[in-house]
N, CA, C and O atoms as a CHARMM CRD file, in Angstrom:
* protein
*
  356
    1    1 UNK  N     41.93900   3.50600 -80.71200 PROA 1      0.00000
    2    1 UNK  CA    40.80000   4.12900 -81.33800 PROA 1      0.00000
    3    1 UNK  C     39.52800   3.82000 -80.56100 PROA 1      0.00000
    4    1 UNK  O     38.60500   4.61600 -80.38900 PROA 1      0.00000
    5    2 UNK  N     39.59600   2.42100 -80.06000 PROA 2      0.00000
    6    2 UNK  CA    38.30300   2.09300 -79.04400 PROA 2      0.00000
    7    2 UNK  C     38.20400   3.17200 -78.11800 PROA 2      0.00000
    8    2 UNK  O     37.11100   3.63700 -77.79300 PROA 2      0.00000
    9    3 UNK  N     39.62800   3.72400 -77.54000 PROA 3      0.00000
   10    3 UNK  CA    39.24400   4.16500 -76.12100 PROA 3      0.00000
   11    3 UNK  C     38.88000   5.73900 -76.62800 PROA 3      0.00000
   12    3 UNK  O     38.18600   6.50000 -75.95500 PROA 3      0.00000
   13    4 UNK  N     39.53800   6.12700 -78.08000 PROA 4      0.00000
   14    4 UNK  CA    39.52600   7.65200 -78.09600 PROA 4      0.00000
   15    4 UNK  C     37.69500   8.03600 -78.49100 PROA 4      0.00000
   16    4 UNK  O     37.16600   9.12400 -78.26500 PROA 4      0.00000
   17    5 UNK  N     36.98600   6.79400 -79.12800 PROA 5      0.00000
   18    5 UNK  CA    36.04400   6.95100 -79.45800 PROA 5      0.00000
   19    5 UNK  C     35.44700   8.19100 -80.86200 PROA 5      0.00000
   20    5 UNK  O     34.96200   7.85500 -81.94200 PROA 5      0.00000
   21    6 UNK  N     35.62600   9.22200 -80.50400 PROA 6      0.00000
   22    6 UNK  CA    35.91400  10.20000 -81.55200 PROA 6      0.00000
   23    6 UNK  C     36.68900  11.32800 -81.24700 PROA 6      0.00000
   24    6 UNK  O     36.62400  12.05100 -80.25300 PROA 6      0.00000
   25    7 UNK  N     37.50800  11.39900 -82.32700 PROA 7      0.00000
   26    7 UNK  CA    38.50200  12.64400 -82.12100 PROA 7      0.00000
   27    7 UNK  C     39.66800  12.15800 -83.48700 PROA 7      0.00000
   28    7 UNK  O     39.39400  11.70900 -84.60000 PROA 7      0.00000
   29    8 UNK  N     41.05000  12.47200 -82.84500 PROA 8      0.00000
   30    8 UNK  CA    41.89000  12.26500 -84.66100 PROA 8      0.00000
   31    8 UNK  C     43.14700  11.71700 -83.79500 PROA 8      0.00000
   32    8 UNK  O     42.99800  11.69900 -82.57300 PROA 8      0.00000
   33    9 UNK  N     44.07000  11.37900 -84.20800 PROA 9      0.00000
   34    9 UNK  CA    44.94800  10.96600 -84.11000 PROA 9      0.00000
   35    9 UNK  C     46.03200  11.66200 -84.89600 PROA 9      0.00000
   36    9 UNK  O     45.82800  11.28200 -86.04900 PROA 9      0.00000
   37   10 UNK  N     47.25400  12.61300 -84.90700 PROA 10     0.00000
   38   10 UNK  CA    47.78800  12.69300 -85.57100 PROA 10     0.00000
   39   10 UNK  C     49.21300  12.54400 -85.64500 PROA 10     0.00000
   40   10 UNK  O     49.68900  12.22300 -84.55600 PROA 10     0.00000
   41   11 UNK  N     50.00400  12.66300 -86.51800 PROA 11     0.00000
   42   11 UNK  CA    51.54700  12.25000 -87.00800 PROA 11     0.00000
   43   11 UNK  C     51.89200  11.13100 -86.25700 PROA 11     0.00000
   44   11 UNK  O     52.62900  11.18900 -85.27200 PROA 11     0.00000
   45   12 UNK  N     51.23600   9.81800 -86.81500 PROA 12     0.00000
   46   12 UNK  CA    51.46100   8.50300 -86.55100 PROA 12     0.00000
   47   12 UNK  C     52.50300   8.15700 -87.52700 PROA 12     0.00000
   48   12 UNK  O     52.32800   8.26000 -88.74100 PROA 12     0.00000
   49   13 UNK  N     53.70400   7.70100 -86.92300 PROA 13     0.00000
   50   13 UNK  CA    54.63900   6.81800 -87.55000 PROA 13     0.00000
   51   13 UNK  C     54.56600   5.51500 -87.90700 PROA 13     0.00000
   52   13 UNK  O     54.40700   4.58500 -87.11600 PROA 13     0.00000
   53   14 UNK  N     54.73600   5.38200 -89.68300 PROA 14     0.00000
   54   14 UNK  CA    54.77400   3.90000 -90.11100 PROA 14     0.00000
   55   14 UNK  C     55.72000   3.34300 -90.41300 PROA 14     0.00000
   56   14 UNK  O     56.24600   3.78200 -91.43600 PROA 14     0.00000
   57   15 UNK  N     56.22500   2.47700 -89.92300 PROA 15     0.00000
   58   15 UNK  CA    57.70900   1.76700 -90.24100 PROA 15     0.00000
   59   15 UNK  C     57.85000   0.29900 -90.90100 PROA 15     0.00000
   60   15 UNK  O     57.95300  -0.57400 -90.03900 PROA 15     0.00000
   61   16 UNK  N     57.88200  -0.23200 -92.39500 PROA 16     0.00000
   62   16 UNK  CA    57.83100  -1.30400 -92.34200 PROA 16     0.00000
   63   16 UNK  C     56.28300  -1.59200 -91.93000 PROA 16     0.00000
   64   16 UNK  O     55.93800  -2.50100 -91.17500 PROA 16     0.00000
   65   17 UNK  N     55.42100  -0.67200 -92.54900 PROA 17     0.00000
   66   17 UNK  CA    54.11100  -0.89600 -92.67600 PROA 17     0.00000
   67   17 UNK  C     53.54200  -1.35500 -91.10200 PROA 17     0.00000
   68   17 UNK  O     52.44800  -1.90500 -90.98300 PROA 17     0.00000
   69   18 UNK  N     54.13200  -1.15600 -90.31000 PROA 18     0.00000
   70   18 UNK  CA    53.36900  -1.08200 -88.54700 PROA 18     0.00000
   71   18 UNK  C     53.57100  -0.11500 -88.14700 PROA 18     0.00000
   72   18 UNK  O     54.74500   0.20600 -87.96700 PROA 18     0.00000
   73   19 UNK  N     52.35300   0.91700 -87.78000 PROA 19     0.00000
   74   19 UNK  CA    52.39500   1.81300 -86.10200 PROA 19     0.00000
   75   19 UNK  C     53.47000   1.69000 -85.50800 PROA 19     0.00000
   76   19 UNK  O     53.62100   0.69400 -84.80200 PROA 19     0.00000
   77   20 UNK  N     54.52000   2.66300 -85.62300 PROA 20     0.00000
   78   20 UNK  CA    55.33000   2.70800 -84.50800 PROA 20     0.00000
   79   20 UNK  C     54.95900   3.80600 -83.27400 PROA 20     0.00000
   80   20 UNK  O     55.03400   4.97600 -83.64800 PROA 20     0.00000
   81   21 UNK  N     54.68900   3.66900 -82.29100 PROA 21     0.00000
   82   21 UNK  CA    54.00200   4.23800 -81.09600 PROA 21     0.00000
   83   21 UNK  C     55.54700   5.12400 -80.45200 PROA 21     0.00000
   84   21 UNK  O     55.21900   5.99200 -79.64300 PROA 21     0.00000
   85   22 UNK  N     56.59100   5.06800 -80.60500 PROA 22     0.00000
   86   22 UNK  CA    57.82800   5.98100 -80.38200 PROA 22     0.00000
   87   22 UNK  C     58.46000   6.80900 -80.89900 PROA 22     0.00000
   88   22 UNK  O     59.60500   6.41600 -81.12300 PROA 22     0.00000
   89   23 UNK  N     58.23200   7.99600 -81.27200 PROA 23     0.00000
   90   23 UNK  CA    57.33600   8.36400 -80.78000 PROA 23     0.00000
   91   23 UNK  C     55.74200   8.64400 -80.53900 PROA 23     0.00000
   92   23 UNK  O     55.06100   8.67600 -81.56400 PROA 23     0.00000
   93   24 UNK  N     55.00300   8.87500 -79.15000 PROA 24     0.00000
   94   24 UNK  CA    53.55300   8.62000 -79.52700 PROA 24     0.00000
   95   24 UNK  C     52.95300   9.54300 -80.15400 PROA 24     0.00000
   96   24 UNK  O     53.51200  10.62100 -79.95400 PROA 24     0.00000
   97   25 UNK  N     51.71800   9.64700 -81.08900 PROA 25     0.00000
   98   25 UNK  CA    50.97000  10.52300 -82.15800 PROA 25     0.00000
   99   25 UNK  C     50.22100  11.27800 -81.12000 PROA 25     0.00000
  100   25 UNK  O     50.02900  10.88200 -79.97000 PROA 25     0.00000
  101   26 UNK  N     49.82300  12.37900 -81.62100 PROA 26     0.00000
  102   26 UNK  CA    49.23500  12.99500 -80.64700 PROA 26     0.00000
  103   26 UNK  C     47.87200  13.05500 -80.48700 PROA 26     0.00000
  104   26 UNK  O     47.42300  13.42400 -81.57200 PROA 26     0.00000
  105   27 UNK  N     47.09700  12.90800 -79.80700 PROA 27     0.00000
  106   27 UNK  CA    45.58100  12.34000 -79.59000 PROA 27     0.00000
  107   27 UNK  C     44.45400  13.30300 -78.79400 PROA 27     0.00000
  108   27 UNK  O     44.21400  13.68100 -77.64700 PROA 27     0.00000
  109   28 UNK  N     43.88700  13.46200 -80.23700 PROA 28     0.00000
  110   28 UNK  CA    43.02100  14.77000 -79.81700 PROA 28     0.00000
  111   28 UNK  C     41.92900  14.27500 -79.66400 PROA 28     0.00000
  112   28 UNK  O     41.45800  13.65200 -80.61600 PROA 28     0.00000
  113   29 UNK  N     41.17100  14.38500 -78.42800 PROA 29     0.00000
  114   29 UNK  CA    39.64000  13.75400 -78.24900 PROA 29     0.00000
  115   29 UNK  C     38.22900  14.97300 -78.70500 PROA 29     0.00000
  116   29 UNK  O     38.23800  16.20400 -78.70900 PROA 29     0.00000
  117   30 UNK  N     37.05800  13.92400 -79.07400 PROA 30     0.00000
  118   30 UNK  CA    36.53400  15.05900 -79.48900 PROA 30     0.00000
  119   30 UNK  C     34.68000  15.14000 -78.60100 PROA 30     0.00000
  120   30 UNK  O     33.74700  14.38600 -78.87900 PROA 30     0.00000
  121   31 UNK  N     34.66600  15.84800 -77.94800 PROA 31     0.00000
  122   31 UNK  CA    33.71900  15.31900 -76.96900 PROA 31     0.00000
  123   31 UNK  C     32.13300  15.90800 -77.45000 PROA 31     0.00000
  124   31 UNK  O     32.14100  17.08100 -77.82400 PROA 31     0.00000
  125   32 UNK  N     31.29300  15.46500 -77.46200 PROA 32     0.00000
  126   32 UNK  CA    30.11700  15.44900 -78.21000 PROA 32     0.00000
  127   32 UNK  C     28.96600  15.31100 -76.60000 PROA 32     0.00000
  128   32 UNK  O     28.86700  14.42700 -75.75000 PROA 32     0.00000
  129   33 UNK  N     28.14800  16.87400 -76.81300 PROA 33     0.00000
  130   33 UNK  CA    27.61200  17.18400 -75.82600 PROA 33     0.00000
  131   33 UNK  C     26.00400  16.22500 -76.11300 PROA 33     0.00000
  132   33 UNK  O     25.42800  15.99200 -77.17600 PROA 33     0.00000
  133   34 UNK  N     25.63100  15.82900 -74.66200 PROA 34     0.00000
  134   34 UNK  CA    24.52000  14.59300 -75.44000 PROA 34     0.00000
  135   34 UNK  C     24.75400  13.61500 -75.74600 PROA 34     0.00000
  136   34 UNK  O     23.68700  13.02300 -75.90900 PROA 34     0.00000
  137   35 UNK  N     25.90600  12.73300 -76.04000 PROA 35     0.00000
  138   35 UNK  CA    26.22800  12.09900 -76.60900 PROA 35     0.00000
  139   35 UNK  C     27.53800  11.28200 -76.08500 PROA 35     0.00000
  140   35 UNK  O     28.51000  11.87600 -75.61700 PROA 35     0.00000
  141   36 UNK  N     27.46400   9.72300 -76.22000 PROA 36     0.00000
  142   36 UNK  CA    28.72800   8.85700 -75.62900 PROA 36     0.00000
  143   36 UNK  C     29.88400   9.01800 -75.99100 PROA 36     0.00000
  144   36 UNK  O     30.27200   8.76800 -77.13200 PROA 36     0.00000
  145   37 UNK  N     30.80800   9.58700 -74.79900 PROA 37     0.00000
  146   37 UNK  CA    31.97900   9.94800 -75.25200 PROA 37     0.00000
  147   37 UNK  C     32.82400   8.91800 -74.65200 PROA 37     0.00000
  148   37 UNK  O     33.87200   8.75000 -75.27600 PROA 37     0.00000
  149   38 UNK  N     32.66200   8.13300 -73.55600 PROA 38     0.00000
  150   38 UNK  CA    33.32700   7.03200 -73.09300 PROA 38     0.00000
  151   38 UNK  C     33.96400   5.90600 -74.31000 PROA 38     0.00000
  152   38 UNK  O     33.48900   5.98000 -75.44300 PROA 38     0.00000
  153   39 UNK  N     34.63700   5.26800 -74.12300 PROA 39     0.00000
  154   39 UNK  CA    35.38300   4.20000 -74.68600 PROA 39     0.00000
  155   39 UNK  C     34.44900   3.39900 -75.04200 PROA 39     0.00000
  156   39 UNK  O     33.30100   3.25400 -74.62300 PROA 39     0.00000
  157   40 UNK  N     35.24100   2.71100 -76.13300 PROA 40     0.00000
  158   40 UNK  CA    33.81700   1.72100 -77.09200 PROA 40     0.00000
  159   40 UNK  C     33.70800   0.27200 -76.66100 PROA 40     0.00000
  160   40 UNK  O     34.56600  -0.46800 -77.14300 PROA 40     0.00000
  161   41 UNK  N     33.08200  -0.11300 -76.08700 PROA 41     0.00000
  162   41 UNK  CA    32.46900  -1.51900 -75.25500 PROA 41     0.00000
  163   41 UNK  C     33.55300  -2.52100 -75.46800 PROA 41     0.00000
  164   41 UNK  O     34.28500  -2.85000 -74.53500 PROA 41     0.00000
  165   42 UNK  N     33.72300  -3.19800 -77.10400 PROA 42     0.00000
  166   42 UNK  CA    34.79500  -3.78400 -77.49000 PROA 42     0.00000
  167   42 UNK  C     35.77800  -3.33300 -76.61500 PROA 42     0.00000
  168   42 UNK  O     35.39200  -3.91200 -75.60000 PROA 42     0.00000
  169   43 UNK  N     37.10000  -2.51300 -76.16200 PROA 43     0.00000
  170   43 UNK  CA    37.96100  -2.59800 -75.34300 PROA 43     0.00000
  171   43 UNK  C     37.67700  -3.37600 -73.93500 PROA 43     0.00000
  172   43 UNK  O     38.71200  -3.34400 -73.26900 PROA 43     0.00000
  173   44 UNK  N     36.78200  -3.96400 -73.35600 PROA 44     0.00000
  174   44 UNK  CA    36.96400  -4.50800 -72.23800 PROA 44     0.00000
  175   44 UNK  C     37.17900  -5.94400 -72.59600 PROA 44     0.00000
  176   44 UNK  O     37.63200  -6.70800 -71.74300 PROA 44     0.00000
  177   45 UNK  N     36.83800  -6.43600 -74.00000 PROA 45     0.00000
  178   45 UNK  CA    36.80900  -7.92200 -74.73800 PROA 45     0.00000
  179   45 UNK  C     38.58300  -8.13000 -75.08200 PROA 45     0.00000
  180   45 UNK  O     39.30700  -7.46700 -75.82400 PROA 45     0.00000
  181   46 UNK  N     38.80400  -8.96500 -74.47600 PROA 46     0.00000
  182   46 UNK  CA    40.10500  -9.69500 -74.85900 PROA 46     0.00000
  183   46 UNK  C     40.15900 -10.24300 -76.66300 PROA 46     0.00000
  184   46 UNK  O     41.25600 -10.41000 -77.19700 PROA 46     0.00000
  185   47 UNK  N     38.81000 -10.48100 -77.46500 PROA 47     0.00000
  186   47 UNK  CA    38.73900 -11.00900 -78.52800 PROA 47     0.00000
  187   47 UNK  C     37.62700 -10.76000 -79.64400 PROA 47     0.00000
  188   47 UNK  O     36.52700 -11.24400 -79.38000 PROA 47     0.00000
  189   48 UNK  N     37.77400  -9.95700 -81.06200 PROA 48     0.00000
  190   48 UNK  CA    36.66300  -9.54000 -81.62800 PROA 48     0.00000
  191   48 UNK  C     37.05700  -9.60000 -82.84200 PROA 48     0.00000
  192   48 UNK  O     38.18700  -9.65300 -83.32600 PROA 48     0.00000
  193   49 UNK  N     35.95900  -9.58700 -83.33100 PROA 49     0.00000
  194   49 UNK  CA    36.40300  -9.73300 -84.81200 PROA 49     0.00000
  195   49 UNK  C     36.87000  -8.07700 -85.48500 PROA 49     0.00000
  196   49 UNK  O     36.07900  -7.13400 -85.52400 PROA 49     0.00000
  197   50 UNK  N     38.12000  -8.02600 -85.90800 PROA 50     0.00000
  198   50 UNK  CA    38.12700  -6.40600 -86.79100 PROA 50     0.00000
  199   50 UNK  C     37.01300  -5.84300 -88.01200 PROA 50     0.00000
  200   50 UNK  O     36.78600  -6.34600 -89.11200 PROA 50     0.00000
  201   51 UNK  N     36.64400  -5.07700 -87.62100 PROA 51     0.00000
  202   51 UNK  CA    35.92900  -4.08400 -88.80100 PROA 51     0.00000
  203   51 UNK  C     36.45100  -3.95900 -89.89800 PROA 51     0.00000
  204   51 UNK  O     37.61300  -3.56200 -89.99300 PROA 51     0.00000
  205   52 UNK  N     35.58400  -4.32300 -91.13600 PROA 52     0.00000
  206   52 UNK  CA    36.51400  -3.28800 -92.27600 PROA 52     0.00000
  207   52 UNK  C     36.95500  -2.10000 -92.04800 PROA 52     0.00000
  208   52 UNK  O     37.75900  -1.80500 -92.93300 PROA 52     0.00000
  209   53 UNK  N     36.79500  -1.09100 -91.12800 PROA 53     0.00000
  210   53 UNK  CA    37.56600  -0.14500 -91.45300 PROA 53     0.00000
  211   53 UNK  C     38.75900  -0.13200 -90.61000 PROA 53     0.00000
  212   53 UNK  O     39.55100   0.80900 -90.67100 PROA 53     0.00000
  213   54 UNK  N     38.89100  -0.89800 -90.00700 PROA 54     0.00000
  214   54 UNK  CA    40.37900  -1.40000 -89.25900 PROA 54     0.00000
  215   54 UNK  C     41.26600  -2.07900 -90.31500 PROA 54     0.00000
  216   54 UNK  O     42.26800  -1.47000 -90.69100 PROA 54     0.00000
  217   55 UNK  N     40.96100  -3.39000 -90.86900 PROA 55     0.00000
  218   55 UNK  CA    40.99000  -3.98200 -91.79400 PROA 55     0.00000
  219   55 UNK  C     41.99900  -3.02000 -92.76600 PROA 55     0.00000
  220   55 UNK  O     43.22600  -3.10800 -92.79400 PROA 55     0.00000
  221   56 UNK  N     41.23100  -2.15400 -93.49300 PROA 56     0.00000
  222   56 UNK  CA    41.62400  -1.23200 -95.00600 PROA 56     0.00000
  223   56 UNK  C     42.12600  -0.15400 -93.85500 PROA 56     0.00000
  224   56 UNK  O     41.97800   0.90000 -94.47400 PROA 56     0.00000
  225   57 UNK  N     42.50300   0.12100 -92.87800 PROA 57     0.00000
  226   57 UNK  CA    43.58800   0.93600 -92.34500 PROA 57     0.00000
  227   57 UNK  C     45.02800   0.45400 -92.45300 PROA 57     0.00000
  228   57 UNK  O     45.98100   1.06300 -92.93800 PROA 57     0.00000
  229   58 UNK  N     44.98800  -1.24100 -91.68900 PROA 58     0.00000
  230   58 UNK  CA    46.59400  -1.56400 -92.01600 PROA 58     0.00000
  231   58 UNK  C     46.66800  -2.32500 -93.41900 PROA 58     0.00000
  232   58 UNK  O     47.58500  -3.07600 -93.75100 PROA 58     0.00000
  233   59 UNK  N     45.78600  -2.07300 -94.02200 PROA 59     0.00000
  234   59 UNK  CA    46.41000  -2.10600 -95.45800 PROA 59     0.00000
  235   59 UNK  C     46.98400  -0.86900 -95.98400 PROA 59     0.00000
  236   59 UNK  O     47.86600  -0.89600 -96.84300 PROA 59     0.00000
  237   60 UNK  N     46.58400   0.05100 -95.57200 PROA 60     0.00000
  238   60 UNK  CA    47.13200   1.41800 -96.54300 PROA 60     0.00000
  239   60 UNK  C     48.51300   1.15200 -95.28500 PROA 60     0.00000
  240   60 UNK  O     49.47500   0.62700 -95.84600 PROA 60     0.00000
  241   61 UNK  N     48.67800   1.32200 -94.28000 PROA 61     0.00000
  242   61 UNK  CA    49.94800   1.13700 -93.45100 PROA 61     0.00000
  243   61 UNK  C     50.50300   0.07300 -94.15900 PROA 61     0.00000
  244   61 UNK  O     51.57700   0.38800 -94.67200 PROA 61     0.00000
  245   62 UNK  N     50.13100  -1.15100 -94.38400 PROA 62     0.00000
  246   62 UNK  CA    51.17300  -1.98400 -95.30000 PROA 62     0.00000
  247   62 UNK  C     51.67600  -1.53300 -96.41200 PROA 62     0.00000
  248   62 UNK  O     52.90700  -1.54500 -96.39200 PROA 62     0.00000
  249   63 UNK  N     51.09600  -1.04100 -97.61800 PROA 63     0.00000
  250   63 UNK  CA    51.11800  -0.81500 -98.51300 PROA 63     0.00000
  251   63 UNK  C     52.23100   0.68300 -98.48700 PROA 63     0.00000
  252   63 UNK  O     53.11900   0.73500 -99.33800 PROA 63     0.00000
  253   64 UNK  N     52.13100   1.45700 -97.79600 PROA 64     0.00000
  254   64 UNK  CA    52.79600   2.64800 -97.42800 PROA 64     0.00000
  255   64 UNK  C     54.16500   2.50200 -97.16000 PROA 64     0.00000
  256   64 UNK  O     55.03100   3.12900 -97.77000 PROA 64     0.00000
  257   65 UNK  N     54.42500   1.55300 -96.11400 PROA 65     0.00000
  258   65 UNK  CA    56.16700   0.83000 -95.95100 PROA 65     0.00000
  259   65 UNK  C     56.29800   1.73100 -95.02900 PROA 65     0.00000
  260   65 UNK  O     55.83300   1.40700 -93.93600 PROA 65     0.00000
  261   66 UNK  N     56.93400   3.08800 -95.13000 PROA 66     0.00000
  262   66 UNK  CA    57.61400   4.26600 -93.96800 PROA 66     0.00000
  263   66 UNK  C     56.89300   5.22800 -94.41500 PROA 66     0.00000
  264   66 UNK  O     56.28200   5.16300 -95.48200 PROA 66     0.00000
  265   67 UNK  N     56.88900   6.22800 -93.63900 PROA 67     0.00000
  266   67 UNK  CA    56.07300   7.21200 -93.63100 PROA 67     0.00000
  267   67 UNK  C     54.90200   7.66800 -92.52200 PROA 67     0.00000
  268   67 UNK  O     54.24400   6.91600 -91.80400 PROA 67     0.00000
  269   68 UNK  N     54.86500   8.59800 -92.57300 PROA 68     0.00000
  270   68 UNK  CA    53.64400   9.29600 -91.61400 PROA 68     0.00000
  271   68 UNK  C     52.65800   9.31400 -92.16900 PROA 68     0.00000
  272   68 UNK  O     52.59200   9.59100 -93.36700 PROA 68     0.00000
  273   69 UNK  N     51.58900   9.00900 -91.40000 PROA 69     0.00000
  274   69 UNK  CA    50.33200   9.42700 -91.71000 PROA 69     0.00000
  275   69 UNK  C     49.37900  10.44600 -90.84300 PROA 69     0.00000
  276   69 UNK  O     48.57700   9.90100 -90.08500 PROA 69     0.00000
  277   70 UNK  N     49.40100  11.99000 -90.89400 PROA 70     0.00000
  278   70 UNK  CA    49.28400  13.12000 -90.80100 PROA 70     0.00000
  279   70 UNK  C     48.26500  13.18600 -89.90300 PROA 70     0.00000
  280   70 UNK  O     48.34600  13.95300 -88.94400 PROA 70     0.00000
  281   71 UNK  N     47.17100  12.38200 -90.10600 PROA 71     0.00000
  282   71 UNK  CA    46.01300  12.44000 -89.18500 PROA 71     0.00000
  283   71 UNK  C     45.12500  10.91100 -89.99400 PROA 71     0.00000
  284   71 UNK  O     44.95100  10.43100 -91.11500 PROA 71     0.00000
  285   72 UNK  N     44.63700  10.52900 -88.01700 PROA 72     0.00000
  286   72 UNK  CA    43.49700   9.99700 -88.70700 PROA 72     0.00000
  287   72 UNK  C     42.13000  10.04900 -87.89800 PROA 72     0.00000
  288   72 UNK  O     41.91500   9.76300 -86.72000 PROA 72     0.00000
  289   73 UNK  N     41.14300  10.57000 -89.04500 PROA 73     0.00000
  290   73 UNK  CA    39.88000  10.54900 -88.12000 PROA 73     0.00000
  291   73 UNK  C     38.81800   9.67300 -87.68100 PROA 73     0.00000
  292   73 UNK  O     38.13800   9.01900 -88.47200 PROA 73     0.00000
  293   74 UNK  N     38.65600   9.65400 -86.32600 PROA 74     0.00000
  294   74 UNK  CA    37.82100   8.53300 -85.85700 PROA 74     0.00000
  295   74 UNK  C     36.39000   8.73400 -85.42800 PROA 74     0.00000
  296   74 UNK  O     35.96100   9.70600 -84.80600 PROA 74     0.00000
  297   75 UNK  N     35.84200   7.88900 -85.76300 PROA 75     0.00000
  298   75 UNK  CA    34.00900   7.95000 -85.26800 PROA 75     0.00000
  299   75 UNK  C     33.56000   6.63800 -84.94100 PROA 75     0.00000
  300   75 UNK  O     33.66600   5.66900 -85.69200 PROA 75     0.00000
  301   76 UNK  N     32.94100   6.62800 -83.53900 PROA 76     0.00000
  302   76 UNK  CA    32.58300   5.78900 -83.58100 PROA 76     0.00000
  303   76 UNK  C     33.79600   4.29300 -82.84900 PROA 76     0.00000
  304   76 UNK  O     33.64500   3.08400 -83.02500 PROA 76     0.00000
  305   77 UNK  N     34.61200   4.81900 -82.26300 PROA 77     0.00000
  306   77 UNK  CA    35.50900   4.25200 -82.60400 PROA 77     0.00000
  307   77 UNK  C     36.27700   3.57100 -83.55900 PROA 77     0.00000
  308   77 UNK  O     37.18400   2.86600 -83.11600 PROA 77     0.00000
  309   78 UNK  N     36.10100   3.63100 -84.86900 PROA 78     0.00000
  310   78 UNK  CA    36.83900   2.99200 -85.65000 PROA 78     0.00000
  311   78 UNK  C     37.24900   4.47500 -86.90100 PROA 78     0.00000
  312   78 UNK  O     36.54200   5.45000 -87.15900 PROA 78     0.00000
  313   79 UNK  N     38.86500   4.04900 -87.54500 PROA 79     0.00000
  314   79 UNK  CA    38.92600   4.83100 -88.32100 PROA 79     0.00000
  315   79 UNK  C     38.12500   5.15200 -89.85500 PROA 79     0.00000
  316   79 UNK  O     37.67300   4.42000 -90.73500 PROA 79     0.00000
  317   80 UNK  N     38.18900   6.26000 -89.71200 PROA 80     0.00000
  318   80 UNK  CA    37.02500   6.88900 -90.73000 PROA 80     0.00000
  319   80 UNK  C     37.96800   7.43400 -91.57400 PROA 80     0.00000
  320   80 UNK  O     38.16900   6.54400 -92.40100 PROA 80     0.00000
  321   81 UNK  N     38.64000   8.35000 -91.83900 PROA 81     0.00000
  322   81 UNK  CA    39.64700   8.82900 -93.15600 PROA 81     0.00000
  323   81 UNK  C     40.51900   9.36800 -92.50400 PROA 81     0.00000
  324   81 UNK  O     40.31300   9.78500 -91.36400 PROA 81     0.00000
  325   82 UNK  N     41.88800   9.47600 -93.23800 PROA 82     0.00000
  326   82 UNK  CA    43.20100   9.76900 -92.88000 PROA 82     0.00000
  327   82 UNK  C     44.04600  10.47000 -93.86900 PROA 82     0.00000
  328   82 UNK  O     43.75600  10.27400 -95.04900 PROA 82     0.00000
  329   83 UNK  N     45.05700  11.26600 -93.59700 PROA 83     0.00000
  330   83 UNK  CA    45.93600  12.03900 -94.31900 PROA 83     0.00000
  331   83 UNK  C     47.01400  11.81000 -94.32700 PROA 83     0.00000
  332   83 UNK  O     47.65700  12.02900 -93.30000 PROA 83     0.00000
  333   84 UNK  N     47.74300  11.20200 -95.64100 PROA 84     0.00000
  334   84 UNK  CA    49.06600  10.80300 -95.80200 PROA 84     0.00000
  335   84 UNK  C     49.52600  12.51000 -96.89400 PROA 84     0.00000
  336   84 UNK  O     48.86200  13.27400 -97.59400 PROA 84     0.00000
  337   85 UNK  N     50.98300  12.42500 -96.48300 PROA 85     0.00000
  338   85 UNK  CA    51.72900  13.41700 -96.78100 PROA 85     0.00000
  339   85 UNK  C     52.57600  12.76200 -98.00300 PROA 85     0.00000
  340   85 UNK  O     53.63600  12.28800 -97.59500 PROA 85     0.00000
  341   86 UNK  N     52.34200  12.59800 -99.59700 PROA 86     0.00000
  342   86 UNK  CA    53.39800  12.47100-100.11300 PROA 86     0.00000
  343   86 UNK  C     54.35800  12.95300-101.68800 PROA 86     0.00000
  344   86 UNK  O     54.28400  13.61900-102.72000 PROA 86     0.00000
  345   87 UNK  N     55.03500  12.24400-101.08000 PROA 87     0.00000
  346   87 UNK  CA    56.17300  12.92200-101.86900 PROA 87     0.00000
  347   87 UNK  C     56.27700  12.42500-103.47200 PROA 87     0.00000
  348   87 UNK  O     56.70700  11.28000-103.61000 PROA 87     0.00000
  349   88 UNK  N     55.88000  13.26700-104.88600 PROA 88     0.00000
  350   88 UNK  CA    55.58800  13.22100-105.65100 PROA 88     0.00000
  351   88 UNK  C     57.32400  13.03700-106.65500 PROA 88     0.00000
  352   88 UNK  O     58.24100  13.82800-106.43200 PROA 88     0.00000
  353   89 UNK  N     57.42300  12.20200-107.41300 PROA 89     0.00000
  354   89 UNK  CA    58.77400  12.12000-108.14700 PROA 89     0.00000
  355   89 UNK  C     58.41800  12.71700-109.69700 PROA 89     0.00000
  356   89 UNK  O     59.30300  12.78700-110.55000 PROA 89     0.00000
C-alpha cells in the first residue's frame, strides 16, 4: 500500500485471517495530476510504527478467517475502505 500510494487493490485472498499473495490481487494505481504519486517515504524505513488504519485492516482479515476481500481502497498510502463479498445464511 506504501508503494501503490493511491489506487485499490482488488480480490485479495484471506486465509486463516492473513493475505495470501498466491494468487496476487490485482493492483490498480491511481495517478493524481499535480500531485505525489511516488511511493510513501515510510517504505525506505526498515521500522515504523502501524497506523490505525493498517491496524483495523488485519483485524477485519482476522476476524474474516477465509474469504476475499473484493477491493481495497487506498489514500495516502494507507487503507481507507474495502469490500467484502458475503454470504448471508
Amino acid at each position: 500500500m506504501q508503494r501503490l500510494n493511491h489506487g485499490r487493490i482488488f480480490d485479495l485472498t484471506v486465509r486463516d485471517g492473513q493475505p495470501v499473495m498466491d494468487p496476487p490481487p490485482r493492483v490498480v494505481r491511481e495517478i493524481k495530476f499535480g500531485g505525489e504519486n511516488g511511493p510513501r517515504p515510510e517504505v525506505a524505513k526498515a521500522d515504523f510504527a502501524l497506523k490505525g488504519q493498517v491496524r483495523e485492516l488485519f483485524a477485519q482479515m482476522e476476524a474474516m478467517g477465509d474469504g476475499v476481500i473484493r477491493s481495497i481502497e487506498v489514500k495516502h498510502g494507507l487503507p481507507f475502505r474495502m469490500t467484502i463479498e458475503e454470504v448471508r445464511a
